[in-house]
C-alpha positions in Angstrom: 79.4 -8.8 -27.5 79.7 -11.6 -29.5 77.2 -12.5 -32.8 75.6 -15.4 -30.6 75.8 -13.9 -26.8 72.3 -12.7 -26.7 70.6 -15.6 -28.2 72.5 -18.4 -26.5 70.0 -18.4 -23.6 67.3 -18.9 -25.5 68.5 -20.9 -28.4 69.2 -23.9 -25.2 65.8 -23.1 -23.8 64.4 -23.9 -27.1 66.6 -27.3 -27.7 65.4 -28.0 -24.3 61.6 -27.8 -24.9 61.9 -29.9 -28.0 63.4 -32.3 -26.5 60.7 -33.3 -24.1 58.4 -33.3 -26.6 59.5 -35.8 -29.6 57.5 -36.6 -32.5 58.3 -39.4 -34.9 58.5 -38.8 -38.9 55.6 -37.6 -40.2 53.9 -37.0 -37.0 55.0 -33.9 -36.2 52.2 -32.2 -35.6 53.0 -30.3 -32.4 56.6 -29.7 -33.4 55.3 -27.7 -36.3 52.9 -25.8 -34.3 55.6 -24.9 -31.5 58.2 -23.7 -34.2 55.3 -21.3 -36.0 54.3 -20.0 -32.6 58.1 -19.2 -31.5 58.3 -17.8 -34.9 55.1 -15.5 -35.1 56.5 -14.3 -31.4 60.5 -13.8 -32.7 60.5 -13.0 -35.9 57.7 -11.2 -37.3 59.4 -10.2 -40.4 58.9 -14.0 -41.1 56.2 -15.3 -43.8 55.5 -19.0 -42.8 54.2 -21.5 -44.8 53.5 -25.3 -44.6 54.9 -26.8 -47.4 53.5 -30.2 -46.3 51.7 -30.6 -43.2 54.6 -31.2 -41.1 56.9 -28.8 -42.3 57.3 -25.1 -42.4 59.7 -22.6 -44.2 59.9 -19.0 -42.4 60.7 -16.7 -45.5 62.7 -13.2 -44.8 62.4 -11.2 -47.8 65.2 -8.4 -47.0 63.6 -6.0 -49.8 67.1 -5.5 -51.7 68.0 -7.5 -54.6 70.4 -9.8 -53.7 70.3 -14.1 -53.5 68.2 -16.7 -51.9 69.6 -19.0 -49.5 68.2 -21.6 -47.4 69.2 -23.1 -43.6 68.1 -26.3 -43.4 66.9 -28.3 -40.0 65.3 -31.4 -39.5 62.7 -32.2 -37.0 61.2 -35.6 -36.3 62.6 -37.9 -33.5 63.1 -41.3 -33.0 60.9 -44.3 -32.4 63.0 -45.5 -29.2 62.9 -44.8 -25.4 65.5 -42.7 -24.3 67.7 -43.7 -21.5 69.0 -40.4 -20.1 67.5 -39.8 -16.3 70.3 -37.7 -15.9 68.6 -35.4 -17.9 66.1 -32.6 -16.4 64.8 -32.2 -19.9 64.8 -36.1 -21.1 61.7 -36.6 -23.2 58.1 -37.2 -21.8 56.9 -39.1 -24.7 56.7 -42.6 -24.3 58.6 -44.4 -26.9 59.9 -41.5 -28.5 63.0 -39.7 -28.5 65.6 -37.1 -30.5 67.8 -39.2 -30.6 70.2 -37.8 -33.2 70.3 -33.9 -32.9 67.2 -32.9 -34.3 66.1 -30.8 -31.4 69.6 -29.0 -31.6 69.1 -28.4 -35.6 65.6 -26.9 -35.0 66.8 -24.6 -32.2 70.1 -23.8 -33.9 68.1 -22.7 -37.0 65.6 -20.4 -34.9 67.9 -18.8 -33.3 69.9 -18.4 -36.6 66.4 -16.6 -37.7 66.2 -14.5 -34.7 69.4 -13.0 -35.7 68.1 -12.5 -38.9 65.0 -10.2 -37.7 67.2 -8.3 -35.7 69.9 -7.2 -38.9 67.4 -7.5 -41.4 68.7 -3.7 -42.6 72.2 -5.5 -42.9 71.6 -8.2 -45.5 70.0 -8.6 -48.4 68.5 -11.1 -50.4 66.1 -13.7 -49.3 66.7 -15.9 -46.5 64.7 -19.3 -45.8 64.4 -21.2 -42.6 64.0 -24.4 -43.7 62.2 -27.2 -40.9 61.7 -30.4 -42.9 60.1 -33.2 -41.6 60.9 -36.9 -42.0 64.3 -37.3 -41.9 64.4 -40.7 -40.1 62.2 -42.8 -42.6 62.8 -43.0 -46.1 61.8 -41.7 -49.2 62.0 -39.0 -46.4 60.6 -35.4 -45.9 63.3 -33.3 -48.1 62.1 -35.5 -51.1 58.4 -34.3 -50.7 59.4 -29.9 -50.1 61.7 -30.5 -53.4 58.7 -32.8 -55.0 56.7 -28.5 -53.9 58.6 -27.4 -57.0 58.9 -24.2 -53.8 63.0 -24.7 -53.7 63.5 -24.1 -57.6 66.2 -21.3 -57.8 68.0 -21.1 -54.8 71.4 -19.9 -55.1 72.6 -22.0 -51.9 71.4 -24.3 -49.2 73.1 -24.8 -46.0 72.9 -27.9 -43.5 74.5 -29.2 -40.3 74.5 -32.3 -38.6 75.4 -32.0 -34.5 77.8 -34.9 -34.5 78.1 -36.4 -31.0 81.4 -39.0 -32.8 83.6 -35.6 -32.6 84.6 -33.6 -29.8 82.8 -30.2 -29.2 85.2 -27.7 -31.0 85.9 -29.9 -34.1 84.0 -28.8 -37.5 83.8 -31.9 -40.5 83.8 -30.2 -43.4 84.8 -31.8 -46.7 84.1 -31.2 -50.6 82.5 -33.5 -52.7 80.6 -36.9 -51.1 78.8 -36.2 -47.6 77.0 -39.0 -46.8 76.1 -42.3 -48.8 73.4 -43.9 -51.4 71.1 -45.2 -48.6 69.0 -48.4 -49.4 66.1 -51.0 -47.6 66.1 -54.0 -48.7 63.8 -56.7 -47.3 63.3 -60.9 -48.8 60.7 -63.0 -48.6 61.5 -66.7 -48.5 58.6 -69.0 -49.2 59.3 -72.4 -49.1 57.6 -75.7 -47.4 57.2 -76.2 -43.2 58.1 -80.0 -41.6 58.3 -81.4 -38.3 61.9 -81.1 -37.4 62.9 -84.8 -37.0 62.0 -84.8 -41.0 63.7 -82.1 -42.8 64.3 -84.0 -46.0 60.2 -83.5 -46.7 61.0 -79.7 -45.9 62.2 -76.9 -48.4 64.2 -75.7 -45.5 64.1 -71.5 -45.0 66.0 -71.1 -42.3 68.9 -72.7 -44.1 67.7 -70.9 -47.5 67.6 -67.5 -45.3 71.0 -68.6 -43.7 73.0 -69.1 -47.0 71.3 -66.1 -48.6 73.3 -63.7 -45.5 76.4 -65.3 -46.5 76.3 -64.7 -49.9 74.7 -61.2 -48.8 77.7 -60.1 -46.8 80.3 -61.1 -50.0 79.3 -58.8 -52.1 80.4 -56.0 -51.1 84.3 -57.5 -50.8 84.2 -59.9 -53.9 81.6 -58.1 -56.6 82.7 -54.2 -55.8 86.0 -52.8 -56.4 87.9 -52.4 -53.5 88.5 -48.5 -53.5 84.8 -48.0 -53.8 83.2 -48.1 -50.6 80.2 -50.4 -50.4 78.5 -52.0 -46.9 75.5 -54.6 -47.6 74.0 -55.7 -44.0 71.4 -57.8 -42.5 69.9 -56.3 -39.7 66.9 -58.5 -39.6 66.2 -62.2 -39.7 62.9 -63.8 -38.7 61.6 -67.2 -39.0 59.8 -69.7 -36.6 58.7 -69.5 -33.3 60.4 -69.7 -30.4 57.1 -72.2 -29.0 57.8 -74.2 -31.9 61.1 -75.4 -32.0 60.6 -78.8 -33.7 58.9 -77.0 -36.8 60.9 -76.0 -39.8 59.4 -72.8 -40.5 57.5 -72.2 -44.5 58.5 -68.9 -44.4 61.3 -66.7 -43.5 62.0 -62.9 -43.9 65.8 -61.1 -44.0 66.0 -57.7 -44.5 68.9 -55.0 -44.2 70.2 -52.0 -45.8 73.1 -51.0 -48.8 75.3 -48.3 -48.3 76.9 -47.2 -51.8 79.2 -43.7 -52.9 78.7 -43.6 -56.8 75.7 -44.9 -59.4 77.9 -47.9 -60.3 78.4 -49.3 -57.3 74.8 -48.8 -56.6 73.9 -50.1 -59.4 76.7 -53.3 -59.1 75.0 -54.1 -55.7 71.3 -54.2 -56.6 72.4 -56.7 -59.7 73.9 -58.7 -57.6 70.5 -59.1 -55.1 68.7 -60.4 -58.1 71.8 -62.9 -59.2 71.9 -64.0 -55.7 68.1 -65.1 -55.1 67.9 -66.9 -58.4 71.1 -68.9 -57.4 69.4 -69.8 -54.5 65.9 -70.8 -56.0 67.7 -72.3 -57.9 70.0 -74.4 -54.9 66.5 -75.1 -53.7 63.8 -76.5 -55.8 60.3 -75.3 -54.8 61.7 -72.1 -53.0 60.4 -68.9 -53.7 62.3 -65.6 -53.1 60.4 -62.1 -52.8 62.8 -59.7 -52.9 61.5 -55.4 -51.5 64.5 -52.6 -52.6 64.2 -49.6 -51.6 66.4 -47.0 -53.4 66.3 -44.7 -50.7 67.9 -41.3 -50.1 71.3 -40.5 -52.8 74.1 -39.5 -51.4 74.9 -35.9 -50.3 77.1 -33.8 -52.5 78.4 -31.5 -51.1 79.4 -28.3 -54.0 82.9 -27.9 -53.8 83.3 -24.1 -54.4 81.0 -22.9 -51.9 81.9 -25.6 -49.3 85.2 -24.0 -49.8 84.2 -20.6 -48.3 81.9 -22.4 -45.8 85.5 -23.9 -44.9 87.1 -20.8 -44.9 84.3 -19.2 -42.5 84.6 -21.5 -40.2 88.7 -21.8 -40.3 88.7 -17.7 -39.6 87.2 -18.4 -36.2 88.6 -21.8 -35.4 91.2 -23.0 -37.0 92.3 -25.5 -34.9 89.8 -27.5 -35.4 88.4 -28.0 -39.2 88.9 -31.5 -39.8 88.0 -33.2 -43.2 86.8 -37.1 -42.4 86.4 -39.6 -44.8 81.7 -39.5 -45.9 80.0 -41.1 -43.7 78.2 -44.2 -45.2 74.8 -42.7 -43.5 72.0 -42.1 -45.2 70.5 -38.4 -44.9 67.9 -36.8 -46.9 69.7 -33.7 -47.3 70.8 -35.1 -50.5 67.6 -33.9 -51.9 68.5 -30.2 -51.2 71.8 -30.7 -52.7 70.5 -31.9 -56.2 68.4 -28.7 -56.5 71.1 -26.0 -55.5 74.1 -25.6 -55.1 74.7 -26.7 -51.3 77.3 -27.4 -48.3 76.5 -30.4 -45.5 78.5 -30.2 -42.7 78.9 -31.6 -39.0 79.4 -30.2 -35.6 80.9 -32.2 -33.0 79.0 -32.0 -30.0 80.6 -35.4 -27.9 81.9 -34.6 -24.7 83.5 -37.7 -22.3 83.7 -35.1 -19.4 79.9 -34.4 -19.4 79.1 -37.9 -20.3 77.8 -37.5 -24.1 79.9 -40.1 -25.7 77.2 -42.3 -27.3 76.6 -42.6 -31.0 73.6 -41.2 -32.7 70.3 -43.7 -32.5 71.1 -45.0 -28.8 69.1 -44.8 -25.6 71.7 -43.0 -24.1 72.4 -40.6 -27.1 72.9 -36.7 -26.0 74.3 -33.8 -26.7 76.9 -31.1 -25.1 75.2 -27.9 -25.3 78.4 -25.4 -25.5 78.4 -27.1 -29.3 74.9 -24.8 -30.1 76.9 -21.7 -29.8 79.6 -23.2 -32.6 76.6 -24.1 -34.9 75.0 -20.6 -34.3 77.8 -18.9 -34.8 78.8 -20.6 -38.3 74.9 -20.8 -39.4 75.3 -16.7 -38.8 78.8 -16.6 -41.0 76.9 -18.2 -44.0 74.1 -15.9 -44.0 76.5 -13.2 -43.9 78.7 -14.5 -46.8 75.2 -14.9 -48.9 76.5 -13.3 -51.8 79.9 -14.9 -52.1 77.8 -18.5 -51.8 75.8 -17.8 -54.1 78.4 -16.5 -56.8 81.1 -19.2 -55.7 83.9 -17.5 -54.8 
């Protein structure tokens, strides 16, 4: 028998239930509740505690010196509607879906804690489920456990992604950078309304809002040099009303996100916001520009001698498929994890054409293929196992 065989069953029930039942970030009330009750019925050995009101950390104390690890899930959904009737377990919450893993994370990790009760006599050490809340929606839920003071001296903390952009059987593992800086930004253009047919009496923004994406989306190839990644969007743009058309709106609002890999770059970017909207106060008398940053989660880092061994684990068992991709210029929380211990982020592919899971991560028709769990158990298991070699390094 294999370390996972006799908790695959349940480890997909579990991803299963949580599916159906989504909550958004920081209203995960019920999730909490579910996971403490599986918990209390699993693994009594367990001491629980609510570290905020959505989140919970299931603490085995093995009773034998030794070092103090952590396995980290996330569990708050998405804000959407999910578009999988395929699905017999597709979510029964209107307006609310996991639509990026989370469901998988929070059963992967329970089942990685059921293990855990049953070779408790084998390990030794303190090991930490971690279920943190708030993922989706920055400053995010890792920021407010670390904020606890709880995770100060942990040797190591472990995290996963299920990554439906790689084929089930391929494991991302890379040193260093994880993920990126992740930042909100959103601007406020005040200026003066006029009936269309006299824009000259107008301080026009719609045209101010139009010019400012332009000079937005230059940044990041003429300010930022070119080996240093760097993506400045604008996913938002509203102004007017559609009943309205021969009004030249007073106000306008643009808002986006930043996407940085270093403090420079970050720091190159936000400048250039503030250069950008006095420029164009300054193109257009009377305007006034509000500008909203949000320095949101820091980027991932990912320690390289213990991601090392967590590469080495995972090549033992399958080494056909340890790939090392360029970070991802995502945002994810994690980061606060990894700037308190020592810590290794890495993803699972779980996409599958065959089965029809080929969607990225935040669509309608997002999903999953279930034989990844097993792959996630089975390394989550590996780096509980190799505790004392994470922990030292080498």
């Amino acid at each position: 028998m294999t370390d996972t065989e006799a908790y695959v069953e349940q480890l997909v029930a579990w991803r299963r239930h949580l599916h159906q039942y989504p909550e958004a970030s920081f209203e995960e009330h019920e999730t909490v509740k579910y996971l403490r009750d599986e918990l209390s019925r699993r693994t009594p050995s367990a001491q629980l505690e609510n570290l905020t009101p959505t989140s919970l950390v299931a603490v085995f104390d093995t009773g034998r010196p030794g070092p103090k690890i952590g396995l980290r899930a996330d569990i708050d959904g998405l804000a959407m509607t999910e578009d999988r009737p395929d699905l017999e377990f597709a979510s029964k919450v209107p307006g609310r879906m996991h639509g990026c893993g989370h469901d998988g994370h929070m059963a992967v990790v329970l089942a990685t804690l059921a293990w855990v009760e049953d070779h408790l006599d084998e390990l030794s050490g303190t090991i930490v489920g971690i279920f943190q809340h708030a993922e989706e929606t920055p400053p995010g839920g890792a920021k407010d456990m670390v904020e606890t003071g709880w995770f100060e001296g942990f040797d190591f903390i472990y995290g996963f992604h299920l990554w439906s952009m790689l084929p089930t059987g391929t494991i991302d593992i890379k040193e260093g950078a994880a993920s990126a800086n992740s930042d909100l930004w959103e601007v406020t253009l005040q200026g003066k309304g006029a009936h269309a047919s006299t824009p000259e009496l107008s301080i026009d923004t719609v045209v101010a809002g139009s010019n400012l994406v332009q000079h937005l989306l230059a940044v990041a190839s003429r300010r930022v040099n070119g080996l240093r990644p760097a993506v400045v969007t604008a996913t938002w743009f509203e102004a007017g009303r559609q009943q309205a058309l021969n009004v030249i709106p007073p106000v306008a609002k643009v808002g986006g996100v930043v996407r940085t890999q270093d403090p420079e770059t970050r720091a190159t970017v936000r400048r250039a916001f503030d250069e950008i909207l006095a420029g164009l106060e300054a193109a257009n008398p009377g305007l006034e520009a509000k500008l909203d940053y949000l320095l949101g989660y820091d980027m991932v880092w990912n320690d390289p001698a213990r991601t090392a061994i967590v590469r080495e684990l995972a090549g033992a068992r399958w080494p056909e498929g340890i790939v090392n991709e360029p970070a991802m210029l995502g945002g994810e929380d994690f980061a606060a994890f990894s700037q308190i211990a020592p810590a290794t982020y890495v993803f699972i592919g779980a996409g599958n054409a065959e089965k029809g899971f080929t969607e990225g991560h935040h669509n309608p028709r997002f999903g999953l293929d279930e034989d990844a769990l097993e792959i996630a158990l089975q390394l989550a298991i590996d780096v509980v196992r190799a505790a004392p070699r994470l922990a030292a390094g080498h």
